[in-house]
N, C-alpha and C positions, 0 to 999 in steps of 0.2 A: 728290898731296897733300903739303905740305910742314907739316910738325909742328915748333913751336920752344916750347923749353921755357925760363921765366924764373922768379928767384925776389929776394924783395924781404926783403932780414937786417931791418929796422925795428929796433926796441929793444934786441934779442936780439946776445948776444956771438957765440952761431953757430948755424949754421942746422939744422935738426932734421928739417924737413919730406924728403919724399921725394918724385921723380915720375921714370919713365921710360915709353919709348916703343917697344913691341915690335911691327916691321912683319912682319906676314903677309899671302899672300897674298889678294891680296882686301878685305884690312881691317887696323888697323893698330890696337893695346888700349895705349891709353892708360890710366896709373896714378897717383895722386895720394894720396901717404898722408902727413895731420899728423903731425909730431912731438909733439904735445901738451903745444907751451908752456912747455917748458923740468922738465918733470918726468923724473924718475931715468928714466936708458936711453928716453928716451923718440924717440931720433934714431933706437937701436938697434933700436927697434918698427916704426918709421916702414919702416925697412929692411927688416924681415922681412917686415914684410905687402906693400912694394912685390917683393919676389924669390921671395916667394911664390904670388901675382897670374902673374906673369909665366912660373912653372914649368908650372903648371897651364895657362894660357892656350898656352904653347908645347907641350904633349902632347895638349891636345884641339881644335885648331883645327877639327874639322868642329862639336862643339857649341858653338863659339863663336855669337851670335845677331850675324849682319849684318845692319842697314837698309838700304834701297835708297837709293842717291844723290837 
């Protein structure tokens, strides 16, 4: 699988949004978190909940839920 990540600045002076791509074996936990639009620390949100997502996902990879191909 090849996973490519893009983001579009539009109006906005910078960008807030978050997303990363942590491959495990077997399945690969894509992450997508708003910045919410320009409000206070809202990039620094966007970031926690993405490295938070990702902590969690990297220690329990058996309960993670994979769909078949």
């Amino acid at each position: 699988m090849t996973t490519t990540l893009s983001q579009h600045l539009g109006d906005r002076a910078n960008q807030e949004d978050r997303a990363a791509v942590l491959g495990l074996p077997g399945c690969e936990v894509l992450v997508i978190a708003d910045g919410m639009g320009g409000h206070r620390l809202g990039a620094e949100a966007a970031q926690a909940a993405v490295e938070a997502v990702l902590r969690v996902a990297s220690r329990r990879r058996r309960s993670l839920i994979i769909l078949p191909d």
